[in-house]
PDB file of the backbone (N, CA, C, O) and the ligand in Angstrom, with CONECT records:
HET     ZN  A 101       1
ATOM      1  N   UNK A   1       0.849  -1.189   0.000  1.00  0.00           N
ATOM      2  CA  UNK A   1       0.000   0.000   0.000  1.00  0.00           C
ATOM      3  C   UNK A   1       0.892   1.248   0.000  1.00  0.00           C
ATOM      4  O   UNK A   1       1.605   1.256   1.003  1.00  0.00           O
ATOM      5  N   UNK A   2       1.073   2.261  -0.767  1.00  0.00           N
ATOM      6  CA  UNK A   2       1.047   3.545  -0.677  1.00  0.00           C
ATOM      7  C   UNK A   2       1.239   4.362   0.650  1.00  0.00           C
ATOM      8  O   UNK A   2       0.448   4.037   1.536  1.00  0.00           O
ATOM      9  N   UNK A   3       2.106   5.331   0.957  1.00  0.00           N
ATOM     10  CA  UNK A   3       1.610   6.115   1.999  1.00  0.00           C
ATOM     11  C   UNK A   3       1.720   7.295   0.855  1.00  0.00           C
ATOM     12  O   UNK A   3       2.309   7.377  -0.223  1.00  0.00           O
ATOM     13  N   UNK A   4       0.814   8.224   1.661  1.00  0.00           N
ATOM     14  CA  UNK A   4       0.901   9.595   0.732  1.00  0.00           C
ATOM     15  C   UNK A   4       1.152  10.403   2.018  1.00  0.00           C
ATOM     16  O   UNK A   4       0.975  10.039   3.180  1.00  0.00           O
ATOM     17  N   UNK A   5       1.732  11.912   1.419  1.00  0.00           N
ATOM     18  CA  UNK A   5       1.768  12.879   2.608  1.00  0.00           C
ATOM     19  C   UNK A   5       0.770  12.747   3.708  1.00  0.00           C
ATOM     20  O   UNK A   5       1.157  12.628   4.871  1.00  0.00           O
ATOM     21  N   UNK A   6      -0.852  12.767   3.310  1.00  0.00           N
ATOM     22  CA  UNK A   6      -1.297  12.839   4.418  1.00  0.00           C
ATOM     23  C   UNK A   6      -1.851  12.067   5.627  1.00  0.00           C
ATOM     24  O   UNK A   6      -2.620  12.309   6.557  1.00  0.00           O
ATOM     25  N   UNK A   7      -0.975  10.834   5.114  1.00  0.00           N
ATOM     26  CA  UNK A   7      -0.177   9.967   6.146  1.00  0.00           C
ATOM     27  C   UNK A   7       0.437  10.176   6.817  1.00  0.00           C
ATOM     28  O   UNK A   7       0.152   9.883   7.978  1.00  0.00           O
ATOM     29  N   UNK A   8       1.463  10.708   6.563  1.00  0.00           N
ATOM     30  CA  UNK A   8       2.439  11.143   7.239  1.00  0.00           C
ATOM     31  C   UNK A   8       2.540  12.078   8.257  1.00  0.00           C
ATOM     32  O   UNK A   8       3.499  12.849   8.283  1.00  0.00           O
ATOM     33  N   UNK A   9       1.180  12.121   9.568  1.00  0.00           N
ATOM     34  CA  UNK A   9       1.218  13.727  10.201  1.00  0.00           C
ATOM     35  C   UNK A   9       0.781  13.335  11.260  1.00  0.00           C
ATOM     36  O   UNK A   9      -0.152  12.549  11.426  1.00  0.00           O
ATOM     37  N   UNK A  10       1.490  13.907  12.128  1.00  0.00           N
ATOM     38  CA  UNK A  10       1.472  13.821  14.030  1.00  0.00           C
ATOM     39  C   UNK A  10       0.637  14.773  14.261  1.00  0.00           C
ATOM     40  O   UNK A  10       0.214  15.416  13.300  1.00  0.00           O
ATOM     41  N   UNK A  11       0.245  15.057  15.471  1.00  0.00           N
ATOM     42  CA  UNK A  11       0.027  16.211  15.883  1.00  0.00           C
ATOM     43  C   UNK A  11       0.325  17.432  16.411  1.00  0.00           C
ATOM     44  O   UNK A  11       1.542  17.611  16.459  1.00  0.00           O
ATOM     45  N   UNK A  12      -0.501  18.582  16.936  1.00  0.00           N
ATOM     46  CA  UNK A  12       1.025  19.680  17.282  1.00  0.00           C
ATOM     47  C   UNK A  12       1.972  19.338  18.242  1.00  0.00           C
ATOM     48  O   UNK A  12       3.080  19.859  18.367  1.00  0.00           O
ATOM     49  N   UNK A  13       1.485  18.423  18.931  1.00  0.00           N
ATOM     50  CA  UNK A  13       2.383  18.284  20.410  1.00  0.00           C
ATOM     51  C   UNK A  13       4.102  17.730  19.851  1.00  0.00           C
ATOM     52  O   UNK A  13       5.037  17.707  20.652  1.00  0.00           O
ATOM     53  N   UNK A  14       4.252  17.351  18.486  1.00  0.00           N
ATOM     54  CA  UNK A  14       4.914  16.613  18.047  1.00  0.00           C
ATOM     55  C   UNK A  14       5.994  18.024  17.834  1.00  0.00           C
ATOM     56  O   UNK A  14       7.219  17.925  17.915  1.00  0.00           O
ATOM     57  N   UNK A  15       5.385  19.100  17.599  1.00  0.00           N
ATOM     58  CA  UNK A  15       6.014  19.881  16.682  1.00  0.00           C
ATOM     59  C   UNK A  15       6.816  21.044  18.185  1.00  0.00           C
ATOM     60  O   UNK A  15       7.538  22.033  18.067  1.00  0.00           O
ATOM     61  N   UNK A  16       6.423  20.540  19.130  1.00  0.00           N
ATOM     62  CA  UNK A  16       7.015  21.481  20.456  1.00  0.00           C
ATOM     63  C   UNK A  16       8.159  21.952  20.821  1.00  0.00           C
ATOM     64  O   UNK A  16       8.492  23.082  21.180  1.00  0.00           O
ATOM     65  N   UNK A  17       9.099  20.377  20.619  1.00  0.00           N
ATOM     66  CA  UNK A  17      10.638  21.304  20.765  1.00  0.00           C
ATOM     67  C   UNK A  17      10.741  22.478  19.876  1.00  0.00           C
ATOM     68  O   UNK A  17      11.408  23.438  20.261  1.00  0.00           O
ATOM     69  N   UNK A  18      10.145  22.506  18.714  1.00  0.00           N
ATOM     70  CA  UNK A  18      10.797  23.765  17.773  1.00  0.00           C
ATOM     71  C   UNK A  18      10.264  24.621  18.005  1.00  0.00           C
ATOM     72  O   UNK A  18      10.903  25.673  18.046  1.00  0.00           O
ATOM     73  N   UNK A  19       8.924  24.643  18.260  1.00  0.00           N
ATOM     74  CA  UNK A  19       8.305  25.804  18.478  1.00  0.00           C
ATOM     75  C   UNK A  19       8.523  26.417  19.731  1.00  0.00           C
ATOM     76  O   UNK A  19       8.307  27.599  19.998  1.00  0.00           O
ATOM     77  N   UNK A  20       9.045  25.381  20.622  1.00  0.00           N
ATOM     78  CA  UNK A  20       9.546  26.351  22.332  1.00  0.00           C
ATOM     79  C   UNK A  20      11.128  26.858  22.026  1.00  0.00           C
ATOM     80  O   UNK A  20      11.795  27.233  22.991  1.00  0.00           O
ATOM     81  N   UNK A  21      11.822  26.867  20.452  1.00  0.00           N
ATOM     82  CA  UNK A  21      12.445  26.990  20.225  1.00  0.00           C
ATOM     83  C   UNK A  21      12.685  29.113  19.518  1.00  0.00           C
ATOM     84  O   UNK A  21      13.335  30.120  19.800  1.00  0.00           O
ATOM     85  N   UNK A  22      11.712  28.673  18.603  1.00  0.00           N
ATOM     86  CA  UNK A  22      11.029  30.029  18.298  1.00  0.00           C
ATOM     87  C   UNK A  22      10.052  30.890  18.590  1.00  0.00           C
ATOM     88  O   UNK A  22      10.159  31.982  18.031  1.00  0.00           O
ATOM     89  N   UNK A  23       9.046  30.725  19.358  1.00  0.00           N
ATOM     90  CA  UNK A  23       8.745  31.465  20.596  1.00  0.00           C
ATOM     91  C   UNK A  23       9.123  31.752  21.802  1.00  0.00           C
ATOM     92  O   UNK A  23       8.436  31.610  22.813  1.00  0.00           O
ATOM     93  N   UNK A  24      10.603  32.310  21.720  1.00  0.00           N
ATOM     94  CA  UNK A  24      10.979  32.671  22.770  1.00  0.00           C
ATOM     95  C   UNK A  24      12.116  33.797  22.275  1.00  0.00           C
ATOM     96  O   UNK A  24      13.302  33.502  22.126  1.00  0.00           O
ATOM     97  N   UNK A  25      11.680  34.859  22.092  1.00  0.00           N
ATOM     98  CA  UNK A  25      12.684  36.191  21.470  1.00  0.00           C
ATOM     99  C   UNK A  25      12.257  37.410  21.467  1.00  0.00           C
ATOM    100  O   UNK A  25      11.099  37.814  21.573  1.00  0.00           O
ATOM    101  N   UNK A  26      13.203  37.974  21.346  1.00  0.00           N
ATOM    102  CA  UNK A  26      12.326  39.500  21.948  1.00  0.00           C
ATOM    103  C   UNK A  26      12.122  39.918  20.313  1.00  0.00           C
ATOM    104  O   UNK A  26      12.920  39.814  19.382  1.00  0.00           O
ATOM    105  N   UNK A  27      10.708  40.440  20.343  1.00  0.00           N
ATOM    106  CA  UNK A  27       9.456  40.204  19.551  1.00  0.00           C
ATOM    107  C   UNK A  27      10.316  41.965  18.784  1.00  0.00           C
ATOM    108  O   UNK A  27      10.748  41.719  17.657  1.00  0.00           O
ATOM    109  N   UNK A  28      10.464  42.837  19.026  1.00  0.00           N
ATOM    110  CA  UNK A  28      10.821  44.277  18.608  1.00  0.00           C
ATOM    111  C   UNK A  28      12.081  43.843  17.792  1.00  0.00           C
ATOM    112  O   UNK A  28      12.512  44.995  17.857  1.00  0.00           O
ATOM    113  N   UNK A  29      12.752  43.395  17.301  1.00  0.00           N
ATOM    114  CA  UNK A  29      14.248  42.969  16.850  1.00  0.00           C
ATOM    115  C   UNK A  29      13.669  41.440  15.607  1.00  0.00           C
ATOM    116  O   UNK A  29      14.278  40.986  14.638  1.00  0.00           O
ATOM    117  N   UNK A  30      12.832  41.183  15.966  1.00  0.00           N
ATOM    118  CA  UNK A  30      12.066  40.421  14.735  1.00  0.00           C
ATOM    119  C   UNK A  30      11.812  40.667  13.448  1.00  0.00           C
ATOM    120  O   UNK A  30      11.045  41.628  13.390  1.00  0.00           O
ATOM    121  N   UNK A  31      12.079  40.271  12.409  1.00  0.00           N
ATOM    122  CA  UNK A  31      12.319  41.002  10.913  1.00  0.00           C
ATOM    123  C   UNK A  31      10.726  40.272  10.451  1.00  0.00           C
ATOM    124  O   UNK A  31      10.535  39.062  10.331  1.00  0.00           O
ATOM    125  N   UNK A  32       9.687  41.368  10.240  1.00  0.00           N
ATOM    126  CA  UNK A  32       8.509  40.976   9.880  1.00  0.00           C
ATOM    127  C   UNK A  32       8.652  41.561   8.314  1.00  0.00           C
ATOM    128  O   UNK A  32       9.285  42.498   7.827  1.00  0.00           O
ATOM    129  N   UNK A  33       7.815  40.615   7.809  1.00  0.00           N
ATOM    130  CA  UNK A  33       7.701  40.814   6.031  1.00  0.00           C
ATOM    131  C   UNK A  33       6.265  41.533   6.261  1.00  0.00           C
ATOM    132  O   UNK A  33       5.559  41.206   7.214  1.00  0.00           O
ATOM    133  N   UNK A  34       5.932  42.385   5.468  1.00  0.00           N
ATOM    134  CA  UNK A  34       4.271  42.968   5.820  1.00  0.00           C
ATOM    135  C   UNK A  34       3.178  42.081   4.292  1.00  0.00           C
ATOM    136  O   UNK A  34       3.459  42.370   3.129  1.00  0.00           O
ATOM    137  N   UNK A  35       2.422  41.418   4.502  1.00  0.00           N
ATOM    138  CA  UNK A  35       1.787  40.581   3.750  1.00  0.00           C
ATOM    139  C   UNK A  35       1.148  41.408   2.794  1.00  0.00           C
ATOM    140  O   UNK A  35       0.573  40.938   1.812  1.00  0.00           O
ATOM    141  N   UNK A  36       1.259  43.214   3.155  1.00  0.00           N
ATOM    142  CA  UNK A  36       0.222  44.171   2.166  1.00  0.00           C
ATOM    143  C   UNK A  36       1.217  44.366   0.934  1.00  0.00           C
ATOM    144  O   UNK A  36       0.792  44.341  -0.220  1.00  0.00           O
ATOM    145  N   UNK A  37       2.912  44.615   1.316  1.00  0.00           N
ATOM    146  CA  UNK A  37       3.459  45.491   0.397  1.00  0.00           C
ATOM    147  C   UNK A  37       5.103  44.718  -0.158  1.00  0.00           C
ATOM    148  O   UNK A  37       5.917  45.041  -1.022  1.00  0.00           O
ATOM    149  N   UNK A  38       5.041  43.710   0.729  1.00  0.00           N
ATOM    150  CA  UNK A  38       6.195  42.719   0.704  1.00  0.00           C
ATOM    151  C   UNK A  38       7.362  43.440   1.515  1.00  0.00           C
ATOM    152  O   UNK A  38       8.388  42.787   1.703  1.00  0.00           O
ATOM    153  N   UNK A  39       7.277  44.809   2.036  1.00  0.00           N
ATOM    154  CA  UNK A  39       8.516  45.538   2.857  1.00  0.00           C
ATOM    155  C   UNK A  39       8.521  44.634   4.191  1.00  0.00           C
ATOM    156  O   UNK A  39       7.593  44.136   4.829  1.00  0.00           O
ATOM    157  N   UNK A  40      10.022  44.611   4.384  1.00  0.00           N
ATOM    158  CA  UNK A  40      10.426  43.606   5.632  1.00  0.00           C
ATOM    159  C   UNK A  40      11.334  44.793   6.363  1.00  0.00           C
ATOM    160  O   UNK A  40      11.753  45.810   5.811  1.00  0.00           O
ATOM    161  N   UNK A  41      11.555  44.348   7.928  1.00  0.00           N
ATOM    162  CA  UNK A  41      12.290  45.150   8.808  1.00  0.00           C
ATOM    163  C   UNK A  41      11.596  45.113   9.999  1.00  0.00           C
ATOM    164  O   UNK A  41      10.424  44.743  10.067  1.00  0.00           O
ATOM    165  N   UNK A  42      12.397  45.557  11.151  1.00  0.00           N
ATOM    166  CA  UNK A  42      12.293  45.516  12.813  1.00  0.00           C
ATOM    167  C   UNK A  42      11.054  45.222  12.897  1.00  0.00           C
ATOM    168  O   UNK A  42      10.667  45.621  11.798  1.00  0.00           O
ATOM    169  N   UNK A  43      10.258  44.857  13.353  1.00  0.00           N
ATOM    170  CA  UNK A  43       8.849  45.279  14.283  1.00  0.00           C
ATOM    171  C   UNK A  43       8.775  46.455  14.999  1.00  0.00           C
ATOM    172  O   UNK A  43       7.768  47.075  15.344  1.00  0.00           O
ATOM    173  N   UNK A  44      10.118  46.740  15.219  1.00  0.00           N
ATOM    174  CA  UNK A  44      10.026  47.930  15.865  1.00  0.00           C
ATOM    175  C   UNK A  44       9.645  49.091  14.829  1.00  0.00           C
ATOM    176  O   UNK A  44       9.591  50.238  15.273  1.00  0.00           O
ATOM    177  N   UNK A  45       9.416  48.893  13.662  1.00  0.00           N
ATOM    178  CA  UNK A  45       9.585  49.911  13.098  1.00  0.00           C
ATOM    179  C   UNK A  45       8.173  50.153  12.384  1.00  0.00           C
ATOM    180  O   UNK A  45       7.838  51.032  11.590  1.00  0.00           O
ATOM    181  N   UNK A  46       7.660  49.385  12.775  1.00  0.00           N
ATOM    182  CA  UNK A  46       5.828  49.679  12.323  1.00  0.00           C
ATOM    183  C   UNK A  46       5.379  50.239  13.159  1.00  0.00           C
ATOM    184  O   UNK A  46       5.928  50.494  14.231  1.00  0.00           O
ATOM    185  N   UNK A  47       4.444  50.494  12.867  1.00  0.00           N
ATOM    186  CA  UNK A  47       3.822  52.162  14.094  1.00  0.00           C
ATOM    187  C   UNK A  47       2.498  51.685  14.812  1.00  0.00           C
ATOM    188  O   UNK A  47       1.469  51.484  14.167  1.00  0.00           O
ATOM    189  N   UNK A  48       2.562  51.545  15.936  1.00  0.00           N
ATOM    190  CA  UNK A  48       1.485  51.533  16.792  1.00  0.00           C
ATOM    191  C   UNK A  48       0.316  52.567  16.961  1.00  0.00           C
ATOM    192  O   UNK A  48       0.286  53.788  16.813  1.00  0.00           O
ATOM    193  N   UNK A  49      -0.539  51.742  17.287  1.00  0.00           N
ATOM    194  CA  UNK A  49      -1.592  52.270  17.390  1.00  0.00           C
ATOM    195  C   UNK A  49      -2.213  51.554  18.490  1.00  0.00           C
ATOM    196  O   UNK A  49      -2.592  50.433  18.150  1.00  0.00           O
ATOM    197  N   UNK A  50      -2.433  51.849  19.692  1.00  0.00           N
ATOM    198  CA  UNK A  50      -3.144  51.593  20.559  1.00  0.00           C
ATOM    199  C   UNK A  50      -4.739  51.520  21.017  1.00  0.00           C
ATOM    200  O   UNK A  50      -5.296  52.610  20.885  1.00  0.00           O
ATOM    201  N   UNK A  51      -5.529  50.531  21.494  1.00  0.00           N
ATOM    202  CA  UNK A  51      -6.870  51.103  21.977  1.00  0.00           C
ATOM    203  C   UNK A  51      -7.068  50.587  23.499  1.00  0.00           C
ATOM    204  O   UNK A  51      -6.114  50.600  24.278  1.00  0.00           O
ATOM    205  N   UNK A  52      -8.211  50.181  23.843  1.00  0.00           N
ATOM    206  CA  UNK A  52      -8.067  49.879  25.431  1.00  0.00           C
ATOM    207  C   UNK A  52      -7.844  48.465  25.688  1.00  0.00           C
ATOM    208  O   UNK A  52      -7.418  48.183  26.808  1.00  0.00           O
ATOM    209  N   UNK A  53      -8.075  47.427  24.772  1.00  0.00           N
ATOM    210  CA  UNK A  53      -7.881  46.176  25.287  1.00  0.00           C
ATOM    211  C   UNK A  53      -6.264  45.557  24.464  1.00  0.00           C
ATOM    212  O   UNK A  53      -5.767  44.486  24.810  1.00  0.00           O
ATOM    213  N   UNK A  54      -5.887  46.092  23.809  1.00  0.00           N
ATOM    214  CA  UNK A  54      -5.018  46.095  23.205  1.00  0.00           C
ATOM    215  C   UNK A  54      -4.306  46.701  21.641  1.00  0.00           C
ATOM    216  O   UNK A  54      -4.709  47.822  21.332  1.00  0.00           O
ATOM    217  N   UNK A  55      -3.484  46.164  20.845  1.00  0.00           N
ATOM    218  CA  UNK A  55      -2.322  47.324  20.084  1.00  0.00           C
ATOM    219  C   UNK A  55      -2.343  46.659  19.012  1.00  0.00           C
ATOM    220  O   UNK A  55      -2.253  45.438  18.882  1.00  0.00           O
ATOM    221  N   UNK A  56      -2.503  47.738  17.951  1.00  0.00           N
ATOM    222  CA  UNK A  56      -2.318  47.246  16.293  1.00  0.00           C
ATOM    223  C   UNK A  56      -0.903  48.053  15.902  1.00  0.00           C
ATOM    224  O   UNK A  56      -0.519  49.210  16.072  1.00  0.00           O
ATOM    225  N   UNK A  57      -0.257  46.724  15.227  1.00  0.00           N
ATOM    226  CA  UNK A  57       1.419  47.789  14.737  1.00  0.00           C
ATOM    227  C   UNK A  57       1.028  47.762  12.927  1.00  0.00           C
ATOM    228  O   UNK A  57       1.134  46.888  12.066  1.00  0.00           O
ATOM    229  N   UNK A  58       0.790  48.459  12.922  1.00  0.00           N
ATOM    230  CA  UNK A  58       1.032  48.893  10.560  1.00  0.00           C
ATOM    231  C   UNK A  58       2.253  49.187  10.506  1.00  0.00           C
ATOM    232  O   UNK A  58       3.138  49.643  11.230  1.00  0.00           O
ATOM    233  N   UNK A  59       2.026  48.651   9.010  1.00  0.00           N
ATOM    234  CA  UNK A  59       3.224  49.075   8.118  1.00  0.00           C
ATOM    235  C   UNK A  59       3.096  50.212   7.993  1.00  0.00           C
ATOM    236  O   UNK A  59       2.003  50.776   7.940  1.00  0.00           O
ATOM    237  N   UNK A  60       4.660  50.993   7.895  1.00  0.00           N
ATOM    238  CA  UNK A  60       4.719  52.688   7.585  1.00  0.00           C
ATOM    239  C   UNK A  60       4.403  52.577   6.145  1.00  0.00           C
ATOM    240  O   UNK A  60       3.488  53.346   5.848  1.00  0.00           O
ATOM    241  N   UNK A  61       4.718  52.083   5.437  1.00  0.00           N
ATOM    242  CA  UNK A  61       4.449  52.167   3.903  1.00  0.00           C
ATOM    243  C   UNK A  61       3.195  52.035   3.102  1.00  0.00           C
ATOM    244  O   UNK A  61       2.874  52.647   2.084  1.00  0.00           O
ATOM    245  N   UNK A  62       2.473  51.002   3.847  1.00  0.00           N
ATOM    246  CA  UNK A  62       0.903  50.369   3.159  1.00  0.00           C
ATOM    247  C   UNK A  62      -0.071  50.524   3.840  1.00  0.00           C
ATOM    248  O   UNK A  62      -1.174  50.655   3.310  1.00  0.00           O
ATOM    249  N   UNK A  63       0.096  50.547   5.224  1.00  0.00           N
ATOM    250  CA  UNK A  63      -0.928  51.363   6.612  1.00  0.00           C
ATOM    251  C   UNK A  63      -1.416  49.981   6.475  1.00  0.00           C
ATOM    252  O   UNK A  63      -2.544  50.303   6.100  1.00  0.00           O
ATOM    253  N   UNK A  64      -1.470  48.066   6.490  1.00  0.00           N
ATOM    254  CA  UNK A  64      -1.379  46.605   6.647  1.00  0.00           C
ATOM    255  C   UNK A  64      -1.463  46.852   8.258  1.00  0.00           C
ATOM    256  O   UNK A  64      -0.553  47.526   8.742  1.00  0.00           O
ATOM    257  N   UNK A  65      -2.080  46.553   8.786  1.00  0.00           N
ATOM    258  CA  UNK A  65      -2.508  45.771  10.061  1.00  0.00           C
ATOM    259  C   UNK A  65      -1.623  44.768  10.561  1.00  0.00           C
ATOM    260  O   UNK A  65      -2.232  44.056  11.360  1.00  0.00           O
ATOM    261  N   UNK A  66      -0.468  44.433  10.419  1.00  0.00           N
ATOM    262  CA  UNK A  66       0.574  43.989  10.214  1.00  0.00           C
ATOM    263  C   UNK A  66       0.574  42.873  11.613  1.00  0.00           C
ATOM    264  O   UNK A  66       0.561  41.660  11.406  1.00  0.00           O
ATOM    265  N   UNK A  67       0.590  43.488  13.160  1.00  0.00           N
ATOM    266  CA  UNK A  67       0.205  42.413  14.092  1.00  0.00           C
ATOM    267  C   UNK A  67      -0.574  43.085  14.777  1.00  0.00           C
ATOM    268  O   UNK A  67      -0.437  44.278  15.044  1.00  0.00           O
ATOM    269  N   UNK A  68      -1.841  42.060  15.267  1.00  0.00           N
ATOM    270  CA  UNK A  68      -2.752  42.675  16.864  1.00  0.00           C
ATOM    271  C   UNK A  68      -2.513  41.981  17.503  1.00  0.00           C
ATOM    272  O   UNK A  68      -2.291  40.791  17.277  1.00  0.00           O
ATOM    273  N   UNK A  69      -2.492  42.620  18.611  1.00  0.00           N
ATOM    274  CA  UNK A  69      -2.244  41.820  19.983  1.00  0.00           C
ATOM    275  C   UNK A  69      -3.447  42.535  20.698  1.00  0.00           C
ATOM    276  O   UNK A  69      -3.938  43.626  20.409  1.00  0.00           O
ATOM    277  N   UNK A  70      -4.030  41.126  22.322  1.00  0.00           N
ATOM    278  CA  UNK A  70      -4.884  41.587  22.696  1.00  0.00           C
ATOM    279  C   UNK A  70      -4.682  41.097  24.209  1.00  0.00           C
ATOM    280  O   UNK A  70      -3.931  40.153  24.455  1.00  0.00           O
ATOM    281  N   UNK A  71      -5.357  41.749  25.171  1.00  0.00           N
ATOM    282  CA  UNK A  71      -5.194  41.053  26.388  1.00  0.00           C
ATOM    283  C   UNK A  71      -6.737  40.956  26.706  1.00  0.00           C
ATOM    284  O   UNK A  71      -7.416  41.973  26.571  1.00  0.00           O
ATOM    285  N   UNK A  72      -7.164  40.095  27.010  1.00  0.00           N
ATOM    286  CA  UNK A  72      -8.480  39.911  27.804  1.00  0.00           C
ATOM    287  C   UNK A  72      -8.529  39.121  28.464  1.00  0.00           C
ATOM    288  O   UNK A  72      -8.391  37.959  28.080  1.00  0.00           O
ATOM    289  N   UNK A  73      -8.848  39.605  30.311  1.00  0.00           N
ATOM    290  CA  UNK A  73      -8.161  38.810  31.402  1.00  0.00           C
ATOM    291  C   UNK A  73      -7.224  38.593  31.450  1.00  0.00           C
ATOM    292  O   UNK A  73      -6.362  39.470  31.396  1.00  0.00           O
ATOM    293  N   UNK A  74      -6.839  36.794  31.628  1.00  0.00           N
ATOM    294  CA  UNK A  74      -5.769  36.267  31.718  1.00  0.00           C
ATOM    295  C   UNK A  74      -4.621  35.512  30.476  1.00  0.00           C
ATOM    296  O   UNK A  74      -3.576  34.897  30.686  1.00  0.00           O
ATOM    297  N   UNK A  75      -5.318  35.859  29.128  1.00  0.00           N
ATOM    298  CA  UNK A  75      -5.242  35.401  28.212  1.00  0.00           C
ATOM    299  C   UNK A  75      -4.974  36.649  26.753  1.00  0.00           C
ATOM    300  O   UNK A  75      -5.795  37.516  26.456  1.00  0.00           O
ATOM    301  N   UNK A  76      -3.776  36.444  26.109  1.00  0.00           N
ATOM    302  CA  UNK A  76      -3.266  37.484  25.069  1.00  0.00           C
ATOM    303  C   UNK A  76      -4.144  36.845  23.629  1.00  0.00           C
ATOM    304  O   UNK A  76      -4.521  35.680  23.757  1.00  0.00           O
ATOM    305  N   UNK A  77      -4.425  37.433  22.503  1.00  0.00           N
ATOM    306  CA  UNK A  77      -4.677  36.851  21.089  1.00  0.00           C
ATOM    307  C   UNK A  77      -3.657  37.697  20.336  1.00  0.00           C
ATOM    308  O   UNK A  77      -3.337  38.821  20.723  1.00  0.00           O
ATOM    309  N   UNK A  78      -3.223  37.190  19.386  1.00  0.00           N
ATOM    310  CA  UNK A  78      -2.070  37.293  18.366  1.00  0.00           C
ATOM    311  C   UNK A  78      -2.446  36.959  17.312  1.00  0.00           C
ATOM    312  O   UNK A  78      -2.321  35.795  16.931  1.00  0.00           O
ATOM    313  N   UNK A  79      -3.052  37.992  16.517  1.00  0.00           N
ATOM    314  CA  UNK A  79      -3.514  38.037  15.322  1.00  0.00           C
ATOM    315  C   UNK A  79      -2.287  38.462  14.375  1.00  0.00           C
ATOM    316  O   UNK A  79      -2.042  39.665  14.287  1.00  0.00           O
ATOM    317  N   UNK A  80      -1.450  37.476  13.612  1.00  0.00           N
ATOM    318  CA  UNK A  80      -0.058  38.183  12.350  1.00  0.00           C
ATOM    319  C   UNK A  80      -0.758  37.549  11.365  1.00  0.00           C
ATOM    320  O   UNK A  80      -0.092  36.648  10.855  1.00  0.00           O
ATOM    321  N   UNK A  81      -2.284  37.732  10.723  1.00  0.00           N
ATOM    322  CA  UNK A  81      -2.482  37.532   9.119  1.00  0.00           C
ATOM    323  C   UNK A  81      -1.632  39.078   8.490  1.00  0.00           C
ATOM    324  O   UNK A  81      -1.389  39.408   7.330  1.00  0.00           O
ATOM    325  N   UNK A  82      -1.439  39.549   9.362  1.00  0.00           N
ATOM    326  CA  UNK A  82      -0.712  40.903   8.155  1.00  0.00           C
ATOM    327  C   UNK A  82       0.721  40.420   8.016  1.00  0.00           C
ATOM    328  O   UNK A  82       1.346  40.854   7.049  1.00  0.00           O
ATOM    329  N   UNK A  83       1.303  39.616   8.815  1.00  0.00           N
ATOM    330  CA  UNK A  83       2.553  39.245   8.148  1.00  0.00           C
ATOM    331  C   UNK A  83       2.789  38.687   7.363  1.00  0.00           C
ATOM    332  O   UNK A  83       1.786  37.989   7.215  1.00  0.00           O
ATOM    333  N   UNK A  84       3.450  38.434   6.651  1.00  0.00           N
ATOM    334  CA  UNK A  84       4.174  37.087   5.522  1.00  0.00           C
ATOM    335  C   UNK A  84       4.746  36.047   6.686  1.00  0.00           C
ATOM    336  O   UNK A  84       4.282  34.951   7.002  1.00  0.00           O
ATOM    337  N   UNK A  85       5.678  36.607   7.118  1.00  0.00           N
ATOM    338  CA  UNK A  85       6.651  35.696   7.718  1.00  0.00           C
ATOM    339  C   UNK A  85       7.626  36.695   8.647  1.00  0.00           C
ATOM    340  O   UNK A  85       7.737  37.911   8.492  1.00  0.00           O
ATOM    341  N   UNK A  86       8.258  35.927   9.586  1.00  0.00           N
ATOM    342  CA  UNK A  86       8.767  36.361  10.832  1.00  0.00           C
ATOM    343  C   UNK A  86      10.090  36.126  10.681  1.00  0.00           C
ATOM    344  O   UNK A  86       9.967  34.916  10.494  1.00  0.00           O
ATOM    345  N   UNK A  87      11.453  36.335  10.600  1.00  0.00           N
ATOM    346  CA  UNK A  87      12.455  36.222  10.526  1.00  0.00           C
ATOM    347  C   UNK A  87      13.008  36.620  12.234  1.00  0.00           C
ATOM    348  O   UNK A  87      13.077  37.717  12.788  1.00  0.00           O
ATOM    349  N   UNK A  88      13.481  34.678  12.948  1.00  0.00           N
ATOM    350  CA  UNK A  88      13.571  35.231  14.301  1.00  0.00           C
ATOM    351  C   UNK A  88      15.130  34.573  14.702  1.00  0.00           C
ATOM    352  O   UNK A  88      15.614  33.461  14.489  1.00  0.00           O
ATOM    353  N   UNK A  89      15.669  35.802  15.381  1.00  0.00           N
ATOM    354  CA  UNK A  89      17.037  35.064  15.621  1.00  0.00           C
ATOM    355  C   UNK A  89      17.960  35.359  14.338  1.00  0.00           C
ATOM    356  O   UNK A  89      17.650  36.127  13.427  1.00  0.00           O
ATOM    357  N   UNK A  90      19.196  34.583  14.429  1.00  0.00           N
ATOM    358  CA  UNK A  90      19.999  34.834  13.525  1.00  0.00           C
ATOM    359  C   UNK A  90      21.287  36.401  14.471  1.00  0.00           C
ATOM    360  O   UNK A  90      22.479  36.457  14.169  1.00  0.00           O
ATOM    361  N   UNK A  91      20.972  36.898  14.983  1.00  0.00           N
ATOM    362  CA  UNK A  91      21.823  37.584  15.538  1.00  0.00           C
ATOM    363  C   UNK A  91      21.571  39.042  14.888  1.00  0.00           C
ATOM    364  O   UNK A  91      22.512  39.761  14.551  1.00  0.00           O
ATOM    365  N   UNK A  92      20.291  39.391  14.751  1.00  0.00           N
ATOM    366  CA  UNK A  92      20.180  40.517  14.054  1.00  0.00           C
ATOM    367  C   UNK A  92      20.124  41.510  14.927  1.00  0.00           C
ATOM    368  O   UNK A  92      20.019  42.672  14.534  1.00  0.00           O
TER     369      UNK A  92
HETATM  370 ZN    ZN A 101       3.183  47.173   3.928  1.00  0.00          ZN2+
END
């Protein structure tokens, strides 16, 4: 019999060492790609915008929604559909 890829798949718990690997970095020094305009650079360098439960950072270039973050209670949400991709580490 055949295996095909979607055979081949654990679950997330499988995927933990790496990910306790890359969630753990200071988030401002992170090279975000912006998913609106393809411009990449700091996180620090997208511009906040604040409200009361929590913070939207845009791109300076495309005004992309780039990351939300939220706190309610005891619990954060992390919305990055505005990113492409996260470039973390590397010694930047
Ligand atoms: Zn952009």
């Amino acid at each position: 019999m055949e295996t095909t890829d979607a055979d081949r798949h654990l679950d997330g718990n499988a995927a933990g060492g790496m990910l306790a690997e890359v969630f753990r970095f200071e988030a401002t020094t992170v090279i975000v790609t912006c998913a609106g305009c393809g411009a990449a650079g700091p996180m620090a360098e997208l511009l906040l915008y604040g409200h009361g439960m929590g913070q939207i950072l845009r791109c300076a270039g495309c005004d992309t929604a780039v990351v939300r973050v939220a706190r309610v209670r005891d619990r954060h949400w992390l919305d990055l559909r505005g990113a492409r991709s996260l470039q973390i580490g590397g010694g930047q």
